[in-house]
C-alpha positions in Angstrom: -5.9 8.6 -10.3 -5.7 4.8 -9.2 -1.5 4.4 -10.0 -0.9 8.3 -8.9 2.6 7.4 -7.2 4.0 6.6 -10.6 3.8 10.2 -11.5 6.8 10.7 -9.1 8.7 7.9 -9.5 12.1 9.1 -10.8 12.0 12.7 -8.8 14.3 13.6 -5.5 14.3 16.6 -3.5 17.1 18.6 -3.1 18.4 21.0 -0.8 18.8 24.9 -1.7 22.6 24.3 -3.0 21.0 21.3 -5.5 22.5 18.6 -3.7 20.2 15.7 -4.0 18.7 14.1 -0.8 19.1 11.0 -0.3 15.9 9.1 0.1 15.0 6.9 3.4 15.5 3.0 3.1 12.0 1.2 4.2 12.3 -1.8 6.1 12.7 -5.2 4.7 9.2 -6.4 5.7 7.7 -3.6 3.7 7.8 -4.5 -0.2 5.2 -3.0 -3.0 3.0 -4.9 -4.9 1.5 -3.9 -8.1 3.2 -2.7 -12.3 6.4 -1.8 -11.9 6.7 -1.3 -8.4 9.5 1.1 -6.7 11.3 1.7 -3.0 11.0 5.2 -4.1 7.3 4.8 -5.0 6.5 2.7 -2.5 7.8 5.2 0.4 5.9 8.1 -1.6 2.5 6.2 -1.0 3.1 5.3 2.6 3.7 9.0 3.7 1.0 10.1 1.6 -1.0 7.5 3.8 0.2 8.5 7.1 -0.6 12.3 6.1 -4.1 11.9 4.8 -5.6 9.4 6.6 -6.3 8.8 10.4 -6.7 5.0 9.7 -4.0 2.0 10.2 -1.8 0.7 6.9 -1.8 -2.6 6.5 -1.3 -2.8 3.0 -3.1 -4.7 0.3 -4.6 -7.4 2.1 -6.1 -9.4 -1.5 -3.1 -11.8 -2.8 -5.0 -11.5 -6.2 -3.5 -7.4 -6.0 -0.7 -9.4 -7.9 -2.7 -10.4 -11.2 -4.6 -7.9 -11.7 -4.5 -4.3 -9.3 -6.7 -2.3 -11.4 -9.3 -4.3 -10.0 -8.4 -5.9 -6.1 -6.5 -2.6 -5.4 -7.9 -1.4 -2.1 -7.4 2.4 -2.8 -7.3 3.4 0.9 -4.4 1.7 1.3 -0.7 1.9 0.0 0.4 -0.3 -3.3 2.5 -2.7 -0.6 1.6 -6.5 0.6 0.2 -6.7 3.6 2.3 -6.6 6.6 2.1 -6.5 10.7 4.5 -4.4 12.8 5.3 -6.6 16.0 6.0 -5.0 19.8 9.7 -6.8 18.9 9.9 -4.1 15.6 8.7 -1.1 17.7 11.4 -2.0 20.3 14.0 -1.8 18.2 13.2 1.4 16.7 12.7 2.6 19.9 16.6 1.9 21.0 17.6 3.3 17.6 15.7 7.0 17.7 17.8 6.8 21.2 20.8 5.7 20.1 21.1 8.3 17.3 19.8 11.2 20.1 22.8 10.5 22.1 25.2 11.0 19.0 
């Protein structure tokens, strides 16, 4: 299905007492495109990405994605605008997974 992502939009997972997990926040740079589009959504279609394929995101690269993404939708990419992660961004990650390791 070309919109499959909506078919999960509104569910959480939960740990074995039913406590609801919170989901992860995405960074700012990375916003969806497309009807209706969701955080939530959004991060379920970038995992999905990272999981099944072997091949860089960069997100929908047409701007015409907007109008109409039935028919510019690039299906081998996430429903997100195109975006580039600069050495500055992987720095800063980088000192965060470390600061959070020495906690």
């Amino acid at each position: 299905q070309l919109f499959w992502e909506k078919r999960l939009q509104g569910l959480s997972a939960s740990d074995v007492s039913e406590q609801i997990i919170k989901s992860m926040e995405l960074p700012k740079g990375l916003q969806g495109v497309g009807p209706g589009n969701h955080p939530d959504t959004l991060l379920s279609a970038v995992a999905s990405a990272l999981h099944t394929s072997s091949a860089p995101i960069t997100g929908q690269l047409s701007a015409a994605v907007e109008k109409n993404p039935a028919v510019w939708l690039n299906t081998a990419q996430p429903l997100c605008k195109a975006f580039i992660v600069t050495d500055d961004d992987i720095r800063k990650q980088e000192e965060r997974v470390q600061q959070i390791r020495k906690k």
